[in-house]
N, C-alpha and C positions, 0 to 999 in steps of 0.2 A: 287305290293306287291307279288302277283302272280309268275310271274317271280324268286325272288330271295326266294320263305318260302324255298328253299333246303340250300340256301347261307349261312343264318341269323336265330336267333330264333326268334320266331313272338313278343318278348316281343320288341326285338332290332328294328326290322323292324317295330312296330308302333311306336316307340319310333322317327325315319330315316320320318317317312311318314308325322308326327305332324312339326318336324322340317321344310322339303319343304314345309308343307302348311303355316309355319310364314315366311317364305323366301319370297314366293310368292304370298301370300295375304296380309302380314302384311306388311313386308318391312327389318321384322329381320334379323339381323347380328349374327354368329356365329365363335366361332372359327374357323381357316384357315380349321384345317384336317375336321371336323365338313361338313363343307361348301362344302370343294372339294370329299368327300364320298357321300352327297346326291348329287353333280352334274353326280357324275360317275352312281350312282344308278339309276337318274330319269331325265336321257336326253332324251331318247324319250319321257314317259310323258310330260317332259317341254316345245317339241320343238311342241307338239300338241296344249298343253293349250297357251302356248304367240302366236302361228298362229290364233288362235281363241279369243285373247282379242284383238290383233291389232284391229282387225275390230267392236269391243264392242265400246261403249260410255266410253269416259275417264272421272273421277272423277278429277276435281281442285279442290288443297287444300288452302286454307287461314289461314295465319296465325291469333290467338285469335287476338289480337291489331292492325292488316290491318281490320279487320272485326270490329271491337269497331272502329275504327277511321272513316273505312266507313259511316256506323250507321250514329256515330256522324255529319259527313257533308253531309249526306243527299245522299252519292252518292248509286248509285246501278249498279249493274256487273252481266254480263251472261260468264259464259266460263273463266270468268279471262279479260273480257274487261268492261271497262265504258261504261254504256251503256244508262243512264242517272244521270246526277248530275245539282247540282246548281248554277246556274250562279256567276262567280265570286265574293265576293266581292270589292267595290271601296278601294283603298288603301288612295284615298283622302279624307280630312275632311275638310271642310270649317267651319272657324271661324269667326263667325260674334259678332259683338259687338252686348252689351246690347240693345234694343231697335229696333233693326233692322231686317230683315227677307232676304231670301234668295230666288227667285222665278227667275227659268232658269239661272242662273248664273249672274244676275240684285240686286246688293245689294239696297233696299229701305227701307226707315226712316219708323218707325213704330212709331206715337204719340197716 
């Protein structure tokens, strides 16, 4: 900001300064001319702060319903990988008639 208070008036220049930091911390989009005046304003700023987040720990994001579904089947993730969940379930169902019992795959009469 320094730089340009002879450029801009200081109301425009916070005004320029709020905008990079939802560009850059948020993820906002602005109009074209909007976008390409703080590019021109804060390219060395920029090119100091992204050299110094490469090497920071990245945040993953999940979506609400990837995150509810997880929940729901038990799985759990580090980083955006699986990193423990629950064993399949069998898609087979065995049906066994009235009276009878199922032990190891051995159908026997139950009286």
């Amino acid at each position: 900001m320094e730089r340009w208070k002879n450029d801009y008036s200081e109301e425009r220049l916070v005004c320029l300064a709020r905008v990079f930091f939802n560009i850059e911390f948020m993820g906002c989009r602005y109009p074209t001319e909007i976008m390409q005046e703080v590019a021109r304003l804060s390219q060395d700023v920029a090119q100091q702060y992204r050299k110094l987040r490469k090497s920071k720990l990245q945040r993953t994001f999940v979506s609400a319903s990837d995150a509810a579904e997880d929940r729901a089947k038990g799985v759990k993730r580090s980083g955006g990988v699986i990193i423990d969940s629950p064993a399949p379930k069998s898609t087979k169902i065995n049906f066994v008639p009235q009276g009878h019992s199922v032990t190891n795959e051995i159908t026997t009469n139950v009286t």
